[in-house]
mmJSON file of the N, C-alpha and C atoms, coordinates in Angstrom:
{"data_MODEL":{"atom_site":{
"group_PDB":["ATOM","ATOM","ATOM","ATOM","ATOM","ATOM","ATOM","ATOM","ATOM","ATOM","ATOM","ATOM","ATOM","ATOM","ATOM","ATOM","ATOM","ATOM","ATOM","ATOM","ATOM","ATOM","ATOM","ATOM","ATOM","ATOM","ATOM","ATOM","ATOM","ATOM","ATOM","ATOM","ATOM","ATOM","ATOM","ATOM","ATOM","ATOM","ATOM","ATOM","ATOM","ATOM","ATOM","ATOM","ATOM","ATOM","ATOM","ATOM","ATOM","ATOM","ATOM","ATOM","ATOM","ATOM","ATOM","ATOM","ATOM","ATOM","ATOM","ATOM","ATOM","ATOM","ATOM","ATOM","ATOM","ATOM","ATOM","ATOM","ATOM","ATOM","ATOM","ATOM","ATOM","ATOM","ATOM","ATOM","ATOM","ATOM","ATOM","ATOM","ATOM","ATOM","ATOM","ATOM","ATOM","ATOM","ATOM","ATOM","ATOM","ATOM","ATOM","ATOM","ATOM","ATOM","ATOM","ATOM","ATOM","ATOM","ATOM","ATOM","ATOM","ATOM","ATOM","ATOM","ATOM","ATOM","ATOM","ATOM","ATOM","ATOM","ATOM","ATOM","ATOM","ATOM","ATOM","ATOM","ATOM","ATOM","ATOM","ATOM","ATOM","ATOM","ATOM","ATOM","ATOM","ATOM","ATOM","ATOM","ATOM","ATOM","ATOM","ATOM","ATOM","ATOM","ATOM","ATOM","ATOM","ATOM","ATOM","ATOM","ATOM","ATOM","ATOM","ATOM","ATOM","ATOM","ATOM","ATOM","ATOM","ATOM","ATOM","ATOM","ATOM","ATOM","ATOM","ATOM","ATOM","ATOM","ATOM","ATOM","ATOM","ATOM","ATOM","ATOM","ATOM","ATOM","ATOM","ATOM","ATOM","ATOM","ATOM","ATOM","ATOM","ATOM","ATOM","ATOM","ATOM","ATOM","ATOM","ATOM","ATOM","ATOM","ATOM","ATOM","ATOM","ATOM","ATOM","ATOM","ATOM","ATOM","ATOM","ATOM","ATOM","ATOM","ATOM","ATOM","ATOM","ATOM","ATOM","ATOM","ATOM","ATOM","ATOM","ATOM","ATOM","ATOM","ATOM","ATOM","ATOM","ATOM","ATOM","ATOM","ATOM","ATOM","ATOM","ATOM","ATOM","ATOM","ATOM","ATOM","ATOM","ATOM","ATOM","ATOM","ATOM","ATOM","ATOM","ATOM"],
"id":[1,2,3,4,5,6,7,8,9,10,11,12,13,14,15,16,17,18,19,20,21,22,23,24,25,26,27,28,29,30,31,32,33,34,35,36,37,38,39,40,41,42,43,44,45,46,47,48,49,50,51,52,53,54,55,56,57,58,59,60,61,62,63,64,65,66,67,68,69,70,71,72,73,74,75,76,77,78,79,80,81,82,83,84,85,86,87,88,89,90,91,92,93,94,95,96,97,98,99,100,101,102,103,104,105,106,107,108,109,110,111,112,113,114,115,116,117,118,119,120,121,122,123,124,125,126,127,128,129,130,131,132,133,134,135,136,137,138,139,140,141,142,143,144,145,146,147,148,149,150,151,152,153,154,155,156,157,158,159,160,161,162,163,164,165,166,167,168,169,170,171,172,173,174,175,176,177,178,179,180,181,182,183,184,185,186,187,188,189,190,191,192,193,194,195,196,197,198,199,200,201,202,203,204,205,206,207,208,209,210,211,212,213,214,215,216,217,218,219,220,221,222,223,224,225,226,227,228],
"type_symbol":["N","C","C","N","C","C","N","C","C","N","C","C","N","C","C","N","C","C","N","C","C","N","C","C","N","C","C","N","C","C","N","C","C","N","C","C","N","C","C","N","C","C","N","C","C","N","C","C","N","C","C","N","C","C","N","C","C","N","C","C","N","C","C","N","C","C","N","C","C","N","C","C","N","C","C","N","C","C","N","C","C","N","C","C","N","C","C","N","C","C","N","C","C","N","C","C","N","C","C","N","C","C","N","C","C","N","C","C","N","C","C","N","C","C","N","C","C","N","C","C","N","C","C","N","C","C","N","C","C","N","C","C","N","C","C","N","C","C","N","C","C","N","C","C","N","C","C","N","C","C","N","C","C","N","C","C","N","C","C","N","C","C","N","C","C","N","C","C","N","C","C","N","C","C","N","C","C","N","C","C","N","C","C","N","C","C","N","C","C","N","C","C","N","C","C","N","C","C","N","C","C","N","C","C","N","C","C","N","C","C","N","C","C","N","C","C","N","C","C","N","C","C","N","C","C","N","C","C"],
"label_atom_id":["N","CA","C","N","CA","C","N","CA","C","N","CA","C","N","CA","C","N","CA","C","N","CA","C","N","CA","C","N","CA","C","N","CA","C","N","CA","C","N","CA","C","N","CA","C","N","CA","C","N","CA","C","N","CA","C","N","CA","C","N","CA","C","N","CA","C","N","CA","C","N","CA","C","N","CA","C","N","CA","C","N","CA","C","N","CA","C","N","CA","C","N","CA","C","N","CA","C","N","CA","C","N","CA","C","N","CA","C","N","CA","C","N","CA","C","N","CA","C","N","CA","C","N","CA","C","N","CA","C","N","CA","C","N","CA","C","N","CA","C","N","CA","C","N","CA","C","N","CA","C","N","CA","C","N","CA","C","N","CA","C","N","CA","C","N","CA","C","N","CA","C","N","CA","C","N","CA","C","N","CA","C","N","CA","C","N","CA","C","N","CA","C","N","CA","C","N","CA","C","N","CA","C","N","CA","C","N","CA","C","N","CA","C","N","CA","C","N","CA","C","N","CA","C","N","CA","C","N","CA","C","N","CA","C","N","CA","C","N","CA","C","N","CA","C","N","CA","C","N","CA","C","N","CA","C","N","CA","C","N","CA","C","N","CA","C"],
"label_alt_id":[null,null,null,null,null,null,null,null,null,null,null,null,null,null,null,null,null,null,null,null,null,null,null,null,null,null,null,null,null,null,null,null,null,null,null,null,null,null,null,null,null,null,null,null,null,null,null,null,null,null,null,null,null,null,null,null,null,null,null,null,null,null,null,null,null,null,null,null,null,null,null,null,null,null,null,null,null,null,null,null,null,null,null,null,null,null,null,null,null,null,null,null,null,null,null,null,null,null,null,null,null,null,null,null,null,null,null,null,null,null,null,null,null,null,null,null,null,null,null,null,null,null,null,null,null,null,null,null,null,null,null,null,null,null,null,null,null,null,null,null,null,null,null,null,null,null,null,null,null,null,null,null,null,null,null,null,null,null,null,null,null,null,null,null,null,null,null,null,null,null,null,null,null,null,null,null,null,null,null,null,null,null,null,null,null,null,null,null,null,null,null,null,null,null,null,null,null,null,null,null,null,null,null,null,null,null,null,null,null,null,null,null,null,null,null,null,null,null,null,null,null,null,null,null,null,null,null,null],
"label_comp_id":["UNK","UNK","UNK","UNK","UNK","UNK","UNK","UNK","UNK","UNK","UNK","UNK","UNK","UNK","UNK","UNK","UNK","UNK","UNK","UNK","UNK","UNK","UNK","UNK","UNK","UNK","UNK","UNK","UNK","UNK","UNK","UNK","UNK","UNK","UNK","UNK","UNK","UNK","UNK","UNK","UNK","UNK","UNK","UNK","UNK","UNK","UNK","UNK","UNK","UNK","UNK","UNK","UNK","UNK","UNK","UNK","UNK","UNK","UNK","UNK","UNK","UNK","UNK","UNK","UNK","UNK","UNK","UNK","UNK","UNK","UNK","UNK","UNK","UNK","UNK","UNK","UNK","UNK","UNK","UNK","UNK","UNK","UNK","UNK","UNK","UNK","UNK","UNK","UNK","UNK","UNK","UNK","UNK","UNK","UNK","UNK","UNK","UNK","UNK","UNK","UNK","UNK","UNK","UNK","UNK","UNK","UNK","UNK","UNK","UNK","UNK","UNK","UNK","UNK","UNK","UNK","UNK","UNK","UNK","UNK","UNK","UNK","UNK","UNK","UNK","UNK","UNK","UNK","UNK","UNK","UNK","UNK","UNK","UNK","UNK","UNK","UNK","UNK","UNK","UNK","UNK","UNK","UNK","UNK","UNK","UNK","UNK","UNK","UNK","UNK","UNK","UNK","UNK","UNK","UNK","UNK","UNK","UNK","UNK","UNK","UNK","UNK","UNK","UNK","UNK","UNK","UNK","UNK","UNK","UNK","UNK","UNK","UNK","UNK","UNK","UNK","UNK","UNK","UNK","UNK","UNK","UNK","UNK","UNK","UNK","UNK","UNK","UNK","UNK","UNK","UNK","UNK","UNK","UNK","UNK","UNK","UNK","UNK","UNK","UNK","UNK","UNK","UNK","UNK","UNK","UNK","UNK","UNK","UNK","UNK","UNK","UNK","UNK","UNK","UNK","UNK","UNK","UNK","UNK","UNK","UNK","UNK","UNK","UNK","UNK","UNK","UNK","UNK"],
"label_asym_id":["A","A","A","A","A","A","A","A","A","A","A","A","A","A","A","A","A","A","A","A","A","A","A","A","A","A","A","A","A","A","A","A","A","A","A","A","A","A","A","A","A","A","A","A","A","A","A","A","A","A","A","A","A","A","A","A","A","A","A","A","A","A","A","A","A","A","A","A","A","A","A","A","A","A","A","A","A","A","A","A","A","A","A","A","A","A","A","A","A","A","A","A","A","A","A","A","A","A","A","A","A","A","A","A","A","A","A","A","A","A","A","A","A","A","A","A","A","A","A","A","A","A","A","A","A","A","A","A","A","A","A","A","A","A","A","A","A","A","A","A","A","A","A","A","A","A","A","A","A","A","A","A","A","A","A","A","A","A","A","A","A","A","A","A","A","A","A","A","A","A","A","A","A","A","A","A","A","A","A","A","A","A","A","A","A","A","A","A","A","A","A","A","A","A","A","A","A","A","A","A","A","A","A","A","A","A","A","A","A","A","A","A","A","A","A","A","A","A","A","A","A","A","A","A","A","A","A","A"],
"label_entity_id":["1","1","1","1","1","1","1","1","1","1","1","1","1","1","1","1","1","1","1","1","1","1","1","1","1","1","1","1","1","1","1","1","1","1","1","1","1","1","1","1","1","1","1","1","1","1","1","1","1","1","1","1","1","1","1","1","1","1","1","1","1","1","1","1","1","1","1","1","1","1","1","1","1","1","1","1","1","1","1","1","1","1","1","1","1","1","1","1","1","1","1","1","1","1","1","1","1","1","1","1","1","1","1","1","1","1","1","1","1","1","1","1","1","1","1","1","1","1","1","1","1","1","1","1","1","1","1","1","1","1","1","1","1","1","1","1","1","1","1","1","1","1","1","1","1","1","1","1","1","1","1","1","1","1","1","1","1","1","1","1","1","1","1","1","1","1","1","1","1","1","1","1","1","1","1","1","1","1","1","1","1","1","1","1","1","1","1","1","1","1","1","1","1","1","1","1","1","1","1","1","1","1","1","1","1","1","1","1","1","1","1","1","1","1","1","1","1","1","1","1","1","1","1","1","1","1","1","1"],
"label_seq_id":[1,1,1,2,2,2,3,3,3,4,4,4,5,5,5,6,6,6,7,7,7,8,8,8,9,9,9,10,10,10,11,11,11,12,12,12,13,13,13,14,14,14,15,15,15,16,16,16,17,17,17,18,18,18,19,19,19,20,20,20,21,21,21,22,22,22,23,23,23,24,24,24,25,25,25,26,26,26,27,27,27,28,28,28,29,29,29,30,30,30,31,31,31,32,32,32,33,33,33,34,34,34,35,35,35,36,36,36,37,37,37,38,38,38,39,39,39,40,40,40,41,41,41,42,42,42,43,43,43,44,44,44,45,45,45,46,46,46,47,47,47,48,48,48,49,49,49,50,50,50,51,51,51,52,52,52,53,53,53,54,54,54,55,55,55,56,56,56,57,57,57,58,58,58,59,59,59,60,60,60,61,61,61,62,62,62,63,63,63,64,64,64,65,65,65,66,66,66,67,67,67,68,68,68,69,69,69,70,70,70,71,71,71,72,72,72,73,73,73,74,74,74,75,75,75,76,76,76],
"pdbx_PDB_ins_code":[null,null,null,null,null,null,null,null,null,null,null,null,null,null,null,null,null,null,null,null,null,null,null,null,null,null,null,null,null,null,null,null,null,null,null,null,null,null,null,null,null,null,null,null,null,null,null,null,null,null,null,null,null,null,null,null,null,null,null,null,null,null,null,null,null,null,null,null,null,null,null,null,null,null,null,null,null,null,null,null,null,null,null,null,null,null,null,null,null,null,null,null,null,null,null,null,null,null,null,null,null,null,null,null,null,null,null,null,null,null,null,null,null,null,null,null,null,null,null,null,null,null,null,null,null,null,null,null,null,null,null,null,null,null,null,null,null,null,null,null,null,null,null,null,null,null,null,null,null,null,null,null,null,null,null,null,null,null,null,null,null,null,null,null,null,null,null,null,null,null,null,null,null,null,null,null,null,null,null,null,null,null,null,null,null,null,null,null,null,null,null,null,null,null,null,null,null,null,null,null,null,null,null,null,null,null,null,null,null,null,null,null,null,null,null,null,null,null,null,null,null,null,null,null,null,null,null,null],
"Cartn_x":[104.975,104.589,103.087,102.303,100.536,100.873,99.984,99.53,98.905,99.361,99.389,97.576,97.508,95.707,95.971,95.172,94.769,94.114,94.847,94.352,92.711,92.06,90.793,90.683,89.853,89.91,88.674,88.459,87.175,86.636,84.963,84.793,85.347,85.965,86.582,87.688,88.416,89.835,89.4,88.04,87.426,87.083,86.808,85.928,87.449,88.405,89.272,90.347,90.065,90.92,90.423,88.607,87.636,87.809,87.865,87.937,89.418,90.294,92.024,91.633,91.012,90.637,89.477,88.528,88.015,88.939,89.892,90.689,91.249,92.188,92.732,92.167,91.364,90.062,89.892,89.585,89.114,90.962,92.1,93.268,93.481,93.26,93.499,92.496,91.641,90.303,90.875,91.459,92.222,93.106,93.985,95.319,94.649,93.444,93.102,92.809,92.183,91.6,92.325,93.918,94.797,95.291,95.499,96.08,95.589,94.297,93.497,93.474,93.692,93.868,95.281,96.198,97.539,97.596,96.868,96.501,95.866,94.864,94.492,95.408,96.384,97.301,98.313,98.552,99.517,99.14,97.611,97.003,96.87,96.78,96.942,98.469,99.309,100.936,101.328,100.711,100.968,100.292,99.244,98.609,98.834,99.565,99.7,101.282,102.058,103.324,103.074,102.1,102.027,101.38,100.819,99.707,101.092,101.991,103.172,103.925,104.33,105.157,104.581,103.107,102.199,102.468,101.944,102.596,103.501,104.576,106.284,106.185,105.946,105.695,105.01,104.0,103.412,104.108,104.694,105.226,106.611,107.575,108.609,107.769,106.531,105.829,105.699,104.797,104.788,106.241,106.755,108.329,108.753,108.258,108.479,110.146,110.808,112.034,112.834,112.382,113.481,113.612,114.708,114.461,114.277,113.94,113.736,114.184,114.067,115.248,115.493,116.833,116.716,118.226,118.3,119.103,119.787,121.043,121.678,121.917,122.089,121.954,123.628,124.568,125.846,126.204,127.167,128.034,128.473,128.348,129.03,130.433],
"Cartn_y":[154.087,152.81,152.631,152.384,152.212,150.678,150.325,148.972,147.871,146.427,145.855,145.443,145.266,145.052,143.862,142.981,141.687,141.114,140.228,139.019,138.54,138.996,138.383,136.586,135.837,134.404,134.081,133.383,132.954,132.115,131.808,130.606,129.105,129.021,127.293,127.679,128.578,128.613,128.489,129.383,129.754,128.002,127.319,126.103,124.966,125.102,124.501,124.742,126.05,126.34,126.045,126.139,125.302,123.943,123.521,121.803,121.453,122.277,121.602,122.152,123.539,123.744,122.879,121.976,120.793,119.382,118.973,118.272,118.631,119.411,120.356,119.918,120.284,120.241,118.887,117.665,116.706,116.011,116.095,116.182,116.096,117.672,117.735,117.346,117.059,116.165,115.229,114.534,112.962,112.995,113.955,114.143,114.345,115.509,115.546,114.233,113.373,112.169,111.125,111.244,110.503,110.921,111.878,113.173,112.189,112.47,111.996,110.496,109.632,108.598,108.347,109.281,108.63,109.602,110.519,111.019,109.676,109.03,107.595,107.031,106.801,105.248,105.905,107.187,107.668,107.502,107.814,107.672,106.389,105.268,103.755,103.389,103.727,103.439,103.553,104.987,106.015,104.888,104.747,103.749,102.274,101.731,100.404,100.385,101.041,101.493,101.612,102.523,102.956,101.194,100.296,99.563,98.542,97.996,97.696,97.612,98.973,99.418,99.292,99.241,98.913,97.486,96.352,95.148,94.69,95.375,95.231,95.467,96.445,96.813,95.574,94.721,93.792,92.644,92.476,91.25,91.128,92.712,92.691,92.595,92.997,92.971,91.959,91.24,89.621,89.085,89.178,88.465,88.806,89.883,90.056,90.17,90.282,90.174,89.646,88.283,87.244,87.832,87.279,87.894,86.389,86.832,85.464,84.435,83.347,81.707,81.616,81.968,81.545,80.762,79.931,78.58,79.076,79.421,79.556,77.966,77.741,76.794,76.594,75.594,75.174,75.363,75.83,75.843,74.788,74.566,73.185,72.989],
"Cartn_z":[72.765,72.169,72.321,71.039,71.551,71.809,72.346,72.883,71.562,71.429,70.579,70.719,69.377,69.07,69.506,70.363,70.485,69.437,69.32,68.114,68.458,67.781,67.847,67.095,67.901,67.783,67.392,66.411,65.746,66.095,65.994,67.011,66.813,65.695,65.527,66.837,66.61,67.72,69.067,69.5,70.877,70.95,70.497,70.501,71.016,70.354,70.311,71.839,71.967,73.381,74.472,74.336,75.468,75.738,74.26,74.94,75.474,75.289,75.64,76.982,77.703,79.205,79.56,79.248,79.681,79.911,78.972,79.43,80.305,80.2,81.61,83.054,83.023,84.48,84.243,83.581,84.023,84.473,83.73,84.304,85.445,85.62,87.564,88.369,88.068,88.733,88.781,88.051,88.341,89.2,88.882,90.035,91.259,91.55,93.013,93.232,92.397,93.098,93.421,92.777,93.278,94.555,94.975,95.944,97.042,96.995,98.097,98.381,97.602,98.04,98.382,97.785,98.581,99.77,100.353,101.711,102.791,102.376,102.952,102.836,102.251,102.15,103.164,103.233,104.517,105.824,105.666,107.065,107.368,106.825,106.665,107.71,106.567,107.086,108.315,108.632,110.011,110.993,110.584,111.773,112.03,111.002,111.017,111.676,111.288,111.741,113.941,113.788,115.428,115.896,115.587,115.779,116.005,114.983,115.186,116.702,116.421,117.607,119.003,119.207,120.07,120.724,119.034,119.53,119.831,119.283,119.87,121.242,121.842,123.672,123.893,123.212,124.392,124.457,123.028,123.419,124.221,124.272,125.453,126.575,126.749,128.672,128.279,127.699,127.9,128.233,127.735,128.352,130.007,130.351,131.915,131.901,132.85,133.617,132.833,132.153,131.586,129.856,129.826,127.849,127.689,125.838,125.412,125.217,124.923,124.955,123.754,123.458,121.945,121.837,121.205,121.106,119.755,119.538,118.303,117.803,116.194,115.274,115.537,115.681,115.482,114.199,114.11,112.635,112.276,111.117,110.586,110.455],
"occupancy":[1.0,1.0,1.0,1.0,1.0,1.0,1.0,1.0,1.0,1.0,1.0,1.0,1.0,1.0,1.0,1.0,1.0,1.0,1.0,1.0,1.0,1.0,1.0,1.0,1.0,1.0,1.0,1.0,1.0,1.0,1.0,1.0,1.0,1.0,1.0,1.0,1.0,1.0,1.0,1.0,1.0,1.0,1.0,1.0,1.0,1.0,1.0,1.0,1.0,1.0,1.0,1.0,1.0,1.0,1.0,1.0,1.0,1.0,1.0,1.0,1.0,1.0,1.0,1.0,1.0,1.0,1.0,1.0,1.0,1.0,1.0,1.0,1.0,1.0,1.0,1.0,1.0,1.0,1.0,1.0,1.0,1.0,1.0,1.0,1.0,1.0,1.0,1.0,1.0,1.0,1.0,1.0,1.0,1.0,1.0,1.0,1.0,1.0,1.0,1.0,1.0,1.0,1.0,1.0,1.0,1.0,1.0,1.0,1.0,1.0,1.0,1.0,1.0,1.0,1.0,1.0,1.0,1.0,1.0,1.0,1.0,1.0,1.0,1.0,1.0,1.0,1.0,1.0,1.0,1.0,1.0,1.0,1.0,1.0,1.0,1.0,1.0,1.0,1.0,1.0,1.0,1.0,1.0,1.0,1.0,1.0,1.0,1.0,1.0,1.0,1.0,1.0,1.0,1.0,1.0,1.0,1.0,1.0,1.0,1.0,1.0,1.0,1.0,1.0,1.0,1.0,1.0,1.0,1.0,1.0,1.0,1.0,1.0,1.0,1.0,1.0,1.0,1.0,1.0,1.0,1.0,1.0,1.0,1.0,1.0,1.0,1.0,1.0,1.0,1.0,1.0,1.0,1.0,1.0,1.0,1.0,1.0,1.0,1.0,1.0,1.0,1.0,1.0,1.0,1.0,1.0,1.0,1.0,1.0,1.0,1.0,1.0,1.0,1.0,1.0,1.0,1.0,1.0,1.0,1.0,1.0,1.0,1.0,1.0,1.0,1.0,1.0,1.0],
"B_iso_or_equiv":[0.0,0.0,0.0,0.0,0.0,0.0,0.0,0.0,0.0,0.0,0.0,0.0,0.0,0.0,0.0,0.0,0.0,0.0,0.0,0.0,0.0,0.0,0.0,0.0,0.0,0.0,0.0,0.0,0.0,0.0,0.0,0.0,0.0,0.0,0.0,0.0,0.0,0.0,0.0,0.0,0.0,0.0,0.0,0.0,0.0,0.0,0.0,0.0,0.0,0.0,0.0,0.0,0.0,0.0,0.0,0.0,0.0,0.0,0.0,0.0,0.0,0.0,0.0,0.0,0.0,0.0,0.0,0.0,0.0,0.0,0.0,0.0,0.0,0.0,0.0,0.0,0.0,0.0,0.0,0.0,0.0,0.0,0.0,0.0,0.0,0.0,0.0,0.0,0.0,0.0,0.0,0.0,0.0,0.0,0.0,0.0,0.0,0.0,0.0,0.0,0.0,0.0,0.0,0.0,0.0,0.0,0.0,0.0,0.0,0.0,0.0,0.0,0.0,0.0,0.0,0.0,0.0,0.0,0.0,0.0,0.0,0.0,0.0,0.0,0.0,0.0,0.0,0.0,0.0,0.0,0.0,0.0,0.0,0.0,0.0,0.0,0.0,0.0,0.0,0.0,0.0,0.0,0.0,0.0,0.0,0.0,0.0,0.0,0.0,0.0,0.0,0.0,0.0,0.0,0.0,0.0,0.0,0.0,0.0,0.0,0.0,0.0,0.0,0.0,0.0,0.0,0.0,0.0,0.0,0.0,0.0,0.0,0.0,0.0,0.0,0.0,0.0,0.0,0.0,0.0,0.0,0.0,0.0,0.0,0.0,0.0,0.0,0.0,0.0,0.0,0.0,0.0,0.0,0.0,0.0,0.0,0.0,0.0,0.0,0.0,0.0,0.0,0.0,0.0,0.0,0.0,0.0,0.0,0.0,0.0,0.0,0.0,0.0,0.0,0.0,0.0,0.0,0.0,0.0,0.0,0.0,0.0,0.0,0.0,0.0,0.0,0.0,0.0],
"pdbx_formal_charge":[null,null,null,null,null,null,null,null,null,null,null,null,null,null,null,null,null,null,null,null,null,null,null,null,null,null,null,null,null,null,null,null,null,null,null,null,null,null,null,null,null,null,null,null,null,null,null,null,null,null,null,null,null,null,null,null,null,null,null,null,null,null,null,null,null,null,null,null,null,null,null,null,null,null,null,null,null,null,null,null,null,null,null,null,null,null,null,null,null,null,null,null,null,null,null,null,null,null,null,null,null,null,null,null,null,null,null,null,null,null,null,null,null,null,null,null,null,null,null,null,null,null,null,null,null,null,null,null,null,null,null,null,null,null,null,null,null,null,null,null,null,null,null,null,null,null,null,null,null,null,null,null,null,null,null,null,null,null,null,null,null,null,null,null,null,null,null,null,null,null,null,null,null,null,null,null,null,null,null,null,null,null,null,null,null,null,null,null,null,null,null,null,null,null,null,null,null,null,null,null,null,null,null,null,null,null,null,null,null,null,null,null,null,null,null,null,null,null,null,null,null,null,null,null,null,null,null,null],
"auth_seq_id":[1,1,1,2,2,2,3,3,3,4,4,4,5,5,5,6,6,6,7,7,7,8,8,8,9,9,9,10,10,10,11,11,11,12,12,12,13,13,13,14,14,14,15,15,15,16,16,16,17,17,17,18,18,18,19,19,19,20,20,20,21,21,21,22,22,22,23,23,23,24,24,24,25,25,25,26,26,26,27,27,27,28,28,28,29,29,29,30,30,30,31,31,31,32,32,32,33,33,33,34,34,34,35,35,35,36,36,36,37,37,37,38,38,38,39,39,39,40,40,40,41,41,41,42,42,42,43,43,43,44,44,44,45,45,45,46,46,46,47,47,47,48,48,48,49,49,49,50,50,50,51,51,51,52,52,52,53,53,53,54,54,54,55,55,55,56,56,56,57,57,57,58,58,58,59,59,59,60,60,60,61,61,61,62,62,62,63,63,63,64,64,64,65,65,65,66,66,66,67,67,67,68,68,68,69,69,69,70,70,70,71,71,71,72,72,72,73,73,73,74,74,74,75,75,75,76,76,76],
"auth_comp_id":["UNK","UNK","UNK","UNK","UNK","UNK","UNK","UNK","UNK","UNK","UNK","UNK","UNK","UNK","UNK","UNK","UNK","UNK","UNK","UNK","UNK","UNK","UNK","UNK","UNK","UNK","UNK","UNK","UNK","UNK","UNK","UNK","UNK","UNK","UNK","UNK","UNK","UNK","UNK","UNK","UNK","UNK","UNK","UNK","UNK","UNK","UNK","UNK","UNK","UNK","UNK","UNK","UNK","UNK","UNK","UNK","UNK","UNK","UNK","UNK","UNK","UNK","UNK","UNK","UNK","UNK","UNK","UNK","UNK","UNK","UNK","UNK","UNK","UNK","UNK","UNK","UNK","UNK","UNK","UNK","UNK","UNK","UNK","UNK","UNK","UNK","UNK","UNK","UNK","UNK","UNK","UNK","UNK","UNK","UNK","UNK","UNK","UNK","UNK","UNK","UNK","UNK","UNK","UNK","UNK","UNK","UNK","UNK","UNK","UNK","UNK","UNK","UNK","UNK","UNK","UNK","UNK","UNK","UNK","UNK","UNK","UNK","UNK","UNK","UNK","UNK","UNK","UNK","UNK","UNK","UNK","UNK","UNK","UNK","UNK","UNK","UNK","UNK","UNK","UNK","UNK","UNK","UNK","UNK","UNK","UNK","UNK","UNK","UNK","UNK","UNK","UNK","UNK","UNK","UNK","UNK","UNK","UNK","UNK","UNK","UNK","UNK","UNK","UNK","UNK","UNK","UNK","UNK","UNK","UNK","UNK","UNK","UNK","UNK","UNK","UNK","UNK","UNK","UNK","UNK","UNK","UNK","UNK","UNK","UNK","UNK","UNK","UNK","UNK","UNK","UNK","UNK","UNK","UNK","UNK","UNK","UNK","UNK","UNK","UNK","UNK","UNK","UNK","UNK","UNK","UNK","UNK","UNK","UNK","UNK","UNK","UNK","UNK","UNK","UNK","UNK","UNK","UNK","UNK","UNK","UNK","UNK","UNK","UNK","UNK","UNK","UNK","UNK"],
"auth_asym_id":["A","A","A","A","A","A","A","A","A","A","A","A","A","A","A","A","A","A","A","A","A","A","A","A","A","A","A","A","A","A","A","A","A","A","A","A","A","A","A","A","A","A","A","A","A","A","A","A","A","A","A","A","A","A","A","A","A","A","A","A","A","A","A","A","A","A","A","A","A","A","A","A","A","A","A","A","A","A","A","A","A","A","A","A","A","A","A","A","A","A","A","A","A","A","A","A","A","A","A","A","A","A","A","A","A","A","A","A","A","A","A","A","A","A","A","A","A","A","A","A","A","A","A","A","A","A","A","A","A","A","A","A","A","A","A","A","A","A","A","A","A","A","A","A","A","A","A","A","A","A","A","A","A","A","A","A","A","A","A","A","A","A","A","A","A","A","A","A","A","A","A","A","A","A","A","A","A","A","A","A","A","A","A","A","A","A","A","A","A","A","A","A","A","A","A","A","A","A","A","A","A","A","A","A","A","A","A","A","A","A","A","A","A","A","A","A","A","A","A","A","A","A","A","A","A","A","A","A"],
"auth_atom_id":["N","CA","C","N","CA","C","N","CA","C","N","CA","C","N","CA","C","N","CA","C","N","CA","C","N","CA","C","N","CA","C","N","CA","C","N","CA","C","N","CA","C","N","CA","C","N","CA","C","N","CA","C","N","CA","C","N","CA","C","N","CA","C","N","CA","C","N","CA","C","N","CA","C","N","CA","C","N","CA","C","N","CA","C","N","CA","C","N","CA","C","N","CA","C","N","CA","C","N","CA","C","N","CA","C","N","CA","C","N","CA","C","N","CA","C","N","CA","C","N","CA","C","N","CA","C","N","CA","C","N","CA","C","N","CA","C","N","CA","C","N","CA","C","N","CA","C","N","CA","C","N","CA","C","N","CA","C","N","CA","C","N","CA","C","N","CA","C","N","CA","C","N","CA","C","N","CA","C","N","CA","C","N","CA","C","N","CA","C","N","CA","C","N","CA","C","N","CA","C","N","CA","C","N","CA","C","N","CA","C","N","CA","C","N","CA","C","N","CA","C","N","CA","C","N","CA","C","N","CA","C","N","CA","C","N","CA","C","N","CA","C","N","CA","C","N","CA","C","N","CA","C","N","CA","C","N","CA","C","N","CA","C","N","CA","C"],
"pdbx_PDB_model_num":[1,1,1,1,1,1,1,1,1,1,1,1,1,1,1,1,1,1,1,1,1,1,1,1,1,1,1,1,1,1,1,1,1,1,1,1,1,1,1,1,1,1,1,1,1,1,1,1,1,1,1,1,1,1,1,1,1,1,1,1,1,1,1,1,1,1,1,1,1,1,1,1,1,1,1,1,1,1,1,1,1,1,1,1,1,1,1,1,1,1,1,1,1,1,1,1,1,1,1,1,1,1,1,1,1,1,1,1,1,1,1,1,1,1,1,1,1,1,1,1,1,1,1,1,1,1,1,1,1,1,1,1,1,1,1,1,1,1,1,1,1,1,1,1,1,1,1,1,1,1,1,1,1,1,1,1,1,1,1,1,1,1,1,1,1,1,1,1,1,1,1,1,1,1,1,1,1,1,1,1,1,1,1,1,1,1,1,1,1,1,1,1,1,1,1,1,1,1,1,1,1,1,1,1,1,1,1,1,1,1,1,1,1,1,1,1,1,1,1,1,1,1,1,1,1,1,1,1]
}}}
């Protein structure tokens, strides 16, 4: 079997396949730049989550020994 001639592309086609690979690239330029900000909004969560759980521990030590007073509402 010889090997198939490659289609030679004229410059309207060469012109036309460049700009759909410039969209392309400005594309995934967007996606990285989303990437990265939902990398910050994780690192956000992660820390507000731990920062949380932090204040949960103080306010059981603030309570000391006793638990808290809490008065249930009567049923009607």
């Amino acid at each position: 079997m010889a090997p198939a001639d490659p289609k030679l592309l004229d410059d309207r086609q060469l012109d036309a396949i460049l700009e759909r690979l410039d969209r392309l690239c400005d594309e995934v330029h967007a996606l990285n730049r989303r990437l990265d900000a939902h990398d910050g909004l994780l690192r956000i969560s992660h820390e507000l989550g731990t920062l949380n759980e932090s204040l949960q521990a103080l306010a059981y030590a603030a309570l000391g020994q006793q638990g808290p007073q809490v008065r249930r509402r009567r049923s009607a």
